[in-house]
N, C-alpha and C positions, 0 to 999 in steps of 0.2 A: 567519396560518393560523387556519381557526376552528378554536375547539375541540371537542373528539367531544362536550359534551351540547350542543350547536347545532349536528351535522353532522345534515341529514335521514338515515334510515335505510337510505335507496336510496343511499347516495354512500357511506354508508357500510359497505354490503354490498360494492357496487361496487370498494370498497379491499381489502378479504376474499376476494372471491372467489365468484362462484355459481355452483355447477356443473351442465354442460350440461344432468343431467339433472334437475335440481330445476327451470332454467330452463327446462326443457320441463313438466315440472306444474304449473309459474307459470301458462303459456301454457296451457294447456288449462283450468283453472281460472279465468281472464280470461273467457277465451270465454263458458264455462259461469254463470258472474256476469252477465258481461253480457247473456246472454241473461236470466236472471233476475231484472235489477237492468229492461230494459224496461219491464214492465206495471206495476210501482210507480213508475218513474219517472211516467208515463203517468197513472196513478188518480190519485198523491201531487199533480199538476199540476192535475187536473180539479178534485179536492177543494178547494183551494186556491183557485179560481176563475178562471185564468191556464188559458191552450191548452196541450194534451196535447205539443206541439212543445218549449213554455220546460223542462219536467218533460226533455227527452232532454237539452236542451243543458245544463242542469245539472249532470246527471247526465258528461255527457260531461265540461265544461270542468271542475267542481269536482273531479268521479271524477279526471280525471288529474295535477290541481294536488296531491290531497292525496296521495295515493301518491306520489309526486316528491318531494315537498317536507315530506312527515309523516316524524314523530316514531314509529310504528308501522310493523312489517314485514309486516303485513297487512291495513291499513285499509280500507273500502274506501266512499269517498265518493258522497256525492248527496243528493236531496232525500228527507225522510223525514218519517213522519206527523205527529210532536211540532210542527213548524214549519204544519202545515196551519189550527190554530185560528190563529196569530199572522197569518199571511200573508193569509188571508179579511179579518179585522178589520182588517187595514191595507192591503186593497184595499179595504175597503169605504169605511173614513173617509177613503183620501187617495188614491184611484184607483192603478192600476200604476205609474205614476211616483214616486209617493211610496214604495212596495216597492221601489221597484229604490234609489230614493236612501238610503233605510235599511237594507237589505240589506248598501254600500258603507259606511256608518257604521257597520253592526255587524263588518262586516270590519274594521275599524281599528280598534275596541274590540278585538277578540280579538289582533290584531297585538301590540296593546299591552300586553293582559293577557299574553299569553307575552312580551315582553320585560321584563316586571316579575316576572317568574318566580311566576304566579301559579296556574299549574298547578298545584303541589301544596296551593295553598292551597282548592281547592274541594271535595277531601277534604270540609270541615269543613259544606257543604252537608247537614245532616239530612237523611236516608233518610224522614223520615215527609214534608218538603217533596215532597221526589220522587214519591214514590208519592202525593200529595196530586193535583199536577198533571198527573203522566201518568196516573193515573186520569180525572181529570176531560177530558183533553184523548181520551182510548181513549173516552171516553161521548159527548165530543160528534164525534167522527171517526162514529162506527155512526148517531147521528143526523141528521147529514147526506146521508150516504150511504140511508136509507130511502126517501128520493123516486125517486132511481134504480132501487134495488129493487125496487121497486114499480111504478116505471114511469105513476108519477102525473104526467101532463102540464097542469097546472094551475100557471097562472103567479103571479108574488108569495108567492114563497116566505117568511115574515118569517125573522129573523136572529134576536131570541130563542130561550132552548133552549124556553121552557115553551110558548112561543106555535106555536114550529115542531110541537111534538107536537098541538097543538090543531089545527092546520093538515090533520098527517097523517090525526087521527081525522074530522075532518069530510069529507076526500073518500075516505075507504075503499072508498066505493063509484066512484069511479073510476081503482083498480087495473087496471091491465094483466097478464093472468095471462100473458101470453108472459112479460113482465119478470120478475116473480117466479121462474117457469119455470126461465129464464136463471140468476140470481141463484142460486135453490137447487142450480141442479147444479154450480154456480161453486163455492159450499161447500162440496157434497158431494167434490167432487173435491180442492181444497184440505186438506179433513181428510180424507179417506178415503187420496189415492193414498201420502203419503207410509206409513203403515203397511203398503203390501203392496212399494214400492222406495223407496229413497232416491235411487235413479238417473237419474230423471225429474223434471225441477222442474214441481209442480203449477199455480205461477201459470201458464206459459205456457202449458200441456197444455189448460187449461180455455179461455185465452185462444183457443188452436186449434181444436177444437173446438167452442166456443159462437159464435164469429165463421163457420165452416163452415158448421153448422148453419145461422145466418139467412141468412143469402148465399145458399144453394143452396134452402133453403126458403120465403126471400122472407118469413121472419117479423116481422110489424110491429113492431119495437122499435126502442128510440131509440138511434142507435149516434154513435162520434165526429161520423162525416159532417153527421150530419142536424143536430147542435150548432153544429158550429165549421166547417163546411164542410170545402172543400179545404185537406188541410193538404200543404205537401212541403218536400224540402231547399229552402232558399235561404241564398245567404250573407247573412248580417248586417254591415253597416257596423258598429262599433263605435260608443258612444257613450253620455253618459246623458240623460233628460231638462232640462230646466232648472228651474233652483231658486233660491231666495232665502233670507236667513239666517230669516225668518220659519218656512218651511215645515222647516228645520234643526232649530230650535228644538222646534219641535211633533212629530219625530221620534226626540228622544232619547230616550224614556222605551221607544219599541213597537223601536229600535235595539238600545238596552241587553236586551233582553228575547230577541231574536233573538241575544245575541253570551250572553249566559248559558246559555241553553235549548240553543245547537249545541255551548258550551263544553264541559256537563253532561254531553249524549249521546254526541259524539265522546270525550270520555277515559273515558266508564262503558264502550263500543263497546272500546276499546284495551285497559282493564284484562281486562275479560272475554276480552280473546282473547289476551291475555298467560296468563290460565289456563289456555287453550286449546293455546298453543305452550311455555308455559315461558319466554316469553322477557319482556324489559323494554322496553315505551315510553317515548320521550322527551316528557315533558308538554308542556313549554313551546314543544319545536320543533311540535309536533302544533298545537297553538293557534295558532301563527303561520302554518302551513300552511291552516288552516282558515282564517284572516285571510284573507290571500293569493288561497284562491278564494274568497270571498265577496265581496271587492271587485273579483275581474276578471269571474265573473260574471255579475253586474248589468250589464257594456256591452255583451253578446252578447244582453240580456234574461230573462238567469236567474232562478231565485228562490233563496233560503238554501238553504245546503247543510251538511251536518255529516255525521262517521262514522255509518255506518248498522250498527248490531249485528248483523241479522237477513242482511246481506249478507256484512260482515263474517263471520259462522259462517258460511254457506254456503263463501265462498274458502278458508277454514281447513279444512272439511271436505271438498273437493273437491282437499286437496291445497295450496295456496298457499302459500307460507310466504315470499317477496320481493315487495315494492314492485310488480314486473316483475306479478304478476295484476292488481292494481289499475290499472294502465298500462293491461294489455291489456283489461281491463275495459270502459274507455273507448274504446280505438280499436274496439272490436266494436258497442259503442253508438253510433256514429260511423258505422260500416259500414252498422247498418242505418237509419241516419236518413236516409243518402244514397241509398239503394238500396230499402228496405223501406216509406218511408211512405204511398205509396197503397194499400198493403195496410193499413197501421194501422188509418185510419180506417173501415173498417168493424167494426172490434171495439164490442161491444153497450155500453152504457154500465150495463145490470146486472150483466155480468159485470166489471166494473171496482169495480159497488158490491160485491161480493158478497167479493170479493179483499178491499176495504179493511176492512170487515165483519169478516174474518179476523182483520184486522192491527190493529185495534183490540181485538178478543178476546185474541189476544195479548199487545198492547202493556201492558193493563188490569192492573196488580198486584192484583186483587182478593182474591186469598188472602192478602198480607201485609197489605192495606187492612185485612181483617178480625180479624186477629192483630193488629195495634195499639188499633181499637179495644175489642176486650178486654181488651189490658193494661194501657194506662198512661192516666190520661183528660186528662192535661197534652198527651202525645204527640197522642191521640187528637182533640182539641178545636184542634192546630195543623193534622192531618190534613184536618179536617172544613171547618176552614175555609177551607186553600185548596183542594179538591174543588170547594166550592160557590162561592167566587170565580169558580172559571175553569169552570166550568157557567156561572153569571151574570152575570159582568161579563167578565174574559177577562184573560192573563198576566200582561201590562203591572202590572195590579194583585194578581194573587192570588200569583204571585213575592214582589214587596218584603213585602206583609202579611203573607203566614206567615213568611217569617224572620224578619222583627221580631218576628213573637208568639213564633218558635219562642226565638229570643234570649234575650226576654224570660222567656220562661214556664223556661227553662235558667237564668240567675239567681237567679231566688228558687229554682227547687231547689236549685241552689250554696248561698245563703244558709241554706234553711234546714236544711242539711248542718253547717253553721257551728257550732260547739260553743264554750264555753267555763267549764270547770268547776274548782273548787276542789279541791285536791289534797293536801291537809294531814296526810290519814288515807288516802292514797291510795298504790301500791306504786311505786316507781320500778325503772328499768330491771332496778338487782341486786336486786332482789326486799325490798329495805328500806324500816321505814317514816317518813317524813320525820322523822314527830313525835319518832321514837325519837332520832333526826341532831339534830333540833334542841333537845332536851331541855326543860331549864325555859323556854326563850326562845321555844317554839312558839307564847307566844299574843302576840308579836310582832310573826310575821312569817306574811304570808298568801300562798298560791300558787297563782295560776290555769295553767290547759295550755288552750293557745288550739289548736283543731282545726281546719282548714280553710283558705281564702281568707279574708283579711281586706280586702275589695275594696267599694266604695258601696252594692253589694246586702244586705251583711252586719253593716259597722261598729257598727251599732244593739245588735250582743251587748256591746260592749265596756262601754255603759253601764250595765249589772249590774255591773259591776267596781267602779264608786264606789260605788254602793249598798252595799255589803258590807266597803268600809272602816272600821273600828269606831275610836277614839281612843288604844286600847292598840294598834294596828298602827304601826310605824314601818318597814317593808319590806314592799315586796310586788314577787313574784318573776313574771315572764309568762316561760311556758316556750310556746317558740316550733317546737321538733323537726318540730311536725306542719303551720306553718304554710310553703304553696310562695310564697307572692307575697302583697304588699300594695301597694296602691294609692295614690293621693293620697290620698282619702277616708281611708284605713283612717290614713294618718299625720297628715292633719288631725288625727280624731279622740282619738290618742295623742299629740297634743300640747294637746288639750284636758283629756285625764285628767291630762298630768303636770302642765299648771298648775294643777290644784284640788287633787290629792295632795302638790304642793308648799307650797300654802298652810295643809295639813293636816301638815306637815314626815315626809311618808312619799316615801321614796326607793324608785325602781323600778328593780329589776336584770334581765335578760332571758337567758335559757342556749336554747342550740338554735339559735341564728339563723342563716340559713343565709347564705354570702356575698354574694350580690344585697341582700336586707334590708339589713346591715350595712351596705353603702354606702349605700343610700338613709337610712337612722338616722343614720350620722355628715356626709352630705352636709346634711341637714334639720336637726340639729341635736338631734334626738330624746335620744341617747345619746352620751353618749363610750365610749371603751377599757373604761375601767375600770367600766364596768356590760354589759359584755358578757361571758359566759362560755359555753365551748364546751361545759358540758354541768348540769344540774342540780345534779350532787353539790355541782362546783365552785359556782356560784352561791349553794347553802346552807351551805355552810363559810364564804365571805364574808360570808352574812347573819350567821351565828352571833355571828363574831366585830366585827361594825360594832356589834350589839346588847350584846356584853358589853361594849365602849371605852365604848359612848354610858352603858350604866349605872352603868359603875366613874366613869366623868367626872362 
C-alpha cells in the first residue's frame, strides 16, 4: 500500500470524500480555467516559436497529468512564460526535435528529483536567484513580443537582446498602426476590465473582440492564419524523434535547466495556493507528477509544462478547491481544440503580443528587484548578474552562475560572521569573572569562545589562537556553546594547533561541545573524555587544579 506522502491528492480526496457540491464548483471552475488557460496556452506557444496547436496540447495532456497525479488540490498545469526564453534557445540550437527529446529528459530529472525527496530541498534556492531570472526572462518575453506589436513585417528577426532592439528602432518607420491599434486595446482591456468585474476573464474578452473586429472589418493585420496557416484537430500518432547518445549529451545541460526552472515555479505555484486554501502540498509527489507529464508530452509534440500560478489563482478564486477543476480544466481545453479551431486561427497575432506584454509586466519582480538592490550589495551583485546572464547569454548559464556566486558570496558572510575572542576578563554565563575562578593561576591559562561555523570558509580565525600563546600559558580552554557544526577543514586545522601547542607542552580542554562535534573529536582523534566538559565552569575548575598538581609537582 503507498503511503499518504506519495498518495497524489486526487486519490486522496477521493478516499475522503467530495461532496456533490464542491464537485460541482470544481466543474464550473474547470470550465472557467479552461477557457482562460486557452489564449496563454496559444501566445505561451507562438512565443516560444512552436504552432499555437502544440501550446493546446500541452496545456491539455500536461493540464490533466498534473491534477491526477499532483501533490496539490489545486494546481493547475500547462505551458507558461518562464519556459518561453529556454524553449526558443533550444529550438533554435537543436531544432524541435531536440525540444521534444529534452523536454522527455527534463521529465526524468524531475521524476528523479521527487523520488530523492528533493522537494523540500529547493527551499534553499535564494529569492534574489529567482527574482534575478524571472526578471530577466519578463524583459526578454516584452521584447520579443514588440514585433508583433507593432506589426513590423520585416523578416530576419536577430536573436540577440541588444541587437533585436536595434532591429526594432531601425524600422519604426514600418509599423503597422492596425497592429499597434489591436495590441493597445488588448492592454487596455486586460488592465482595465478586471477593475470594474472579476467575473469576465479579460484574456479571452479582448481575444473576442479584437479577432471580431478584424474579421468583420477586414483589418490588415497579421493573424495565426496568415503565419501558420490552417491549423485543426488531428490525432497524433505517438512518438519521438530519433536521436543518438551525441545529441543526449549536448542536452543535458538546456534538460537540467528545463526540470529546475518547472521544478521552481510549480512548487512556488503550490505554496502560494496553499496560502491561498490553507491547505498543504505534497512536494515530492508534485515533482513526480510534473515528471510524468513532461515526458509523456513530448510524444503527442508538446513543449514543458509546469504549475502555472497565474491559473492556479484564478481556479482557487473561482471556487476550485479538488484536483476534479484541473481535470476539467483540461477536458474543456480538449473540447475546444476539437471543435473551436478554425475559429482560432484568425485571432490577430497583436492581440496575442499585447496579452504576453501583460504577463511579462506581471511576471517581472521589479519592485523587489529594486529593494535588493538597495539593500544588500553581496545580494544585489548575485541579482545583477543573473538579470544580465539571461538577457545575454540565456538560463542554461545564468541558473548555475548565480548560485555559485550566490553560494559563494553566502560563505564568506558566514565566515566573516566567524568570531573568536579571548575571554579571561570576560563574564560567563552566572555573571562571574573567570579571573576571579581562577585566582593566582589566571596567567596560566588562556580562554578563547569560538562564535560561529568553523567550516573551510572560516578555519583561518583559528590561527590567531597560536599567535597568542605566550610561554607562561600551560592550558588553553576553546569554549565551543556557540559553535553548530565543524567541518573537515575546521578539524584539520585543530589538529594542527594541537601539534604545535603540544610541542609548546600547553594542553587544550574544550566545554560546550555540542553531541555531533564530540563524535567527530573522539572519531578524529582530536580529544578524548576527559578534555571535554559540558560547560565552562567545569572546564576551569579542571584547569585550576591540572595547574596547582603541575606547580606543587
Amino acid at each position: 500500500m503507498i503511503k499518504e506522502e506519495w498518495t497524489p491528492k486526487f486519490f486522496s480526496l477521493l478516499k475522503g470524500g467530495i461532496s456533490p457540491q464542491q464537485a460541482r464548483q470544481d466543474v464550473i471552475s474547470g470550465i472557467l480555467v479552461g477557457i482562460i488557460a486557452l489564449p496563454l496556452a496559444i501566445a505561451f506557444a507562438i512565443a516560444s516559436g512552436v504552432s499555437p496547436d502544440k501550446g493546446i496540447i500541452t496545456a491539455i495532456i500536461a493540464g490533466f497529468i498534473i491534477s491526477l497525479l499532483g501533490g496539490s488540490r489545486v494546481q493547475i498545469g500547462g505551458p507558461t512564460g518562464a519556459f518561453i526564453v529556454i524553449v526558443a534557445g533550444i529550438i533554435h540550437q537543436y531544432g524541435i526535435e531536440g525540444l521534444l527529446i529534452a523536454t522527455v529528459m527534463a521529465g526524468i530529472f524531475l521524476i528523479l528529483m521527487g523520488l530523492l525527496k528533493m522537494g523540500s530541498l529547493l527551499k534553499y534556492i535564494p529569492q534574489t536567484l529567482i527574482t534575478g531570472f524571472t526578471s530577466g526572462i519578463a524583459v526578454i518575453i516584452f521584447t520579443t513580443q514588440i514585433k508583433d506589436f507593432l506589426g513590423i513585417d520585416v523578416p530576419g528577426i536577430p536573436e540577440p537582446f541588444l541587437t533585436k532592439w536595434l532591429y526594432y528602432f531601425r524600422n519604426l518607420g514600418k509599423i503597422n498602426p492596425a497592429s499597434l491599434s489591436i495590441g493597445l486595446v488588448t492592454i487596455f482591456i486586460l488592465m482595465g476590465l478586471p477593475k470594474l468585474t472579476k467575473k469576465i476573464p479579460p484574456a479571452i474578452t479582448a481575444i473576442i473582440l479584437t479577432t471580431a473586429v478584424v474579421k468583420l472589418a477586414q483589418i490588415p493585420v497579421e493573424t495565426i492564419y496568415t503565419r501558420f496557416g490552417n491549423i485543426s484537430f488531428q490525432m497524433i500518432k505517438p512518438g519521438l524523434p530519433e536521436f543518438d547518445m551525441q545529441t543526449l549529451g549536448a542536452l543535458v545541460t538546456p534538460a537540467l535547466s528545463i526540470a529546475i526552472l518547472g521544478s521552481l515555479e510549480s512548487l512556488l505555484s503550490a505554496v502560494v495556493a496553499d496560502g491561498m486554501i490553507g491547505g498543504s502540498h505534497r512536494s515530492n509527489v508534485e515533482l513526480i507528477a510534473q515528471g510524468i507529464a513532461n515526458v509523456v508530452t513530448p510524444f503527442f509534440g508538446g513543449i514543458p509544462a509546469t504549475g502555472a500560478i497565474a491559473r492556479t489563482a484564478a481556479n482557487i478564486k473561482n471556487g476550485g478547491r479538488s484536483p476534479i477543476a484541473g481535470i476539467v480544466h483540461a477536458l474543456t481545453l480538449l473540447v475546444i481544440y476539437v471543435v473551436a479551431m478554425p475559429v482560432v486561427k484568425f485571432i490577430p497575432l497583436a492581440t496575442l503580443a499585447g496579452i504576453l506584454i501583460v504577463v511579462s509586466w506581471n511576471m517581472g519582480e521589479f519592485k523587489e528587484f529594486s529593494n535588493i538592490i538597495r539593500i544588500n550589495r553581496y545580494e544585489a551583485l548575485v541579482l545583477l548578474a543573473t538579470f544580465l546572464l539571461t538577457l545575454f547569454t540565456d538560463l542554461t548559464i545564468a541558473i548555475p552562475v548565480g548560485f555559485i556566486m550566490a553560494v559563494i558570496l553566502f560563505m564568506k558572510r558566514m565566515a566573516d560572521s566567524v568570531e573568536i575572542s579571548p575571554l579571561l576578563t570576560s563574564k560567563a554565563g552566572d555573571g562571574k569573572l573567570f579571573s576571579n575562578e581562577l585566582g593566582e593561576h589566571s596567567e596560566n591559562i588562556i580562554i578563547y569562545e569560538l562564535n560561529g561555523p568553523m567550516f573551510f570558509g572560516s578555519v583561518h580565525h583559528l590561527l590567531n589562537i597560536n599567535k597568542e600563546i605566550k610561554p607562561n600559558h600551560s592550558i588553553l580552554i576553546l569554549r565551543f556553546r556557540y559553535v553548530p557544526i565543524v567541518d573537515a577543514s575546521g578539524l584539520n586545522k585543530l589538529k594542527n594547533i594541537i601539534r604545535n601547542l603540544q610541542k609548546k607542552d600547553v594542553k587544550i580542554l574544550y566545554s560546550g561541545v555540542n553531541e555531533m562535534i564530540i563524535k567527530k573529536f573522539l572519531n578524529q582523534n582530536i580529544a578524548d573524555e576527559s578534555c571535554l566538559f559540558k560547560d565552562i565552569q567545569s572546564a576551569l575548575a579542571f584547569a585550576e587544579e591540572s595547574v596547582k598538581s603541575n606547580s606543587s609537582s
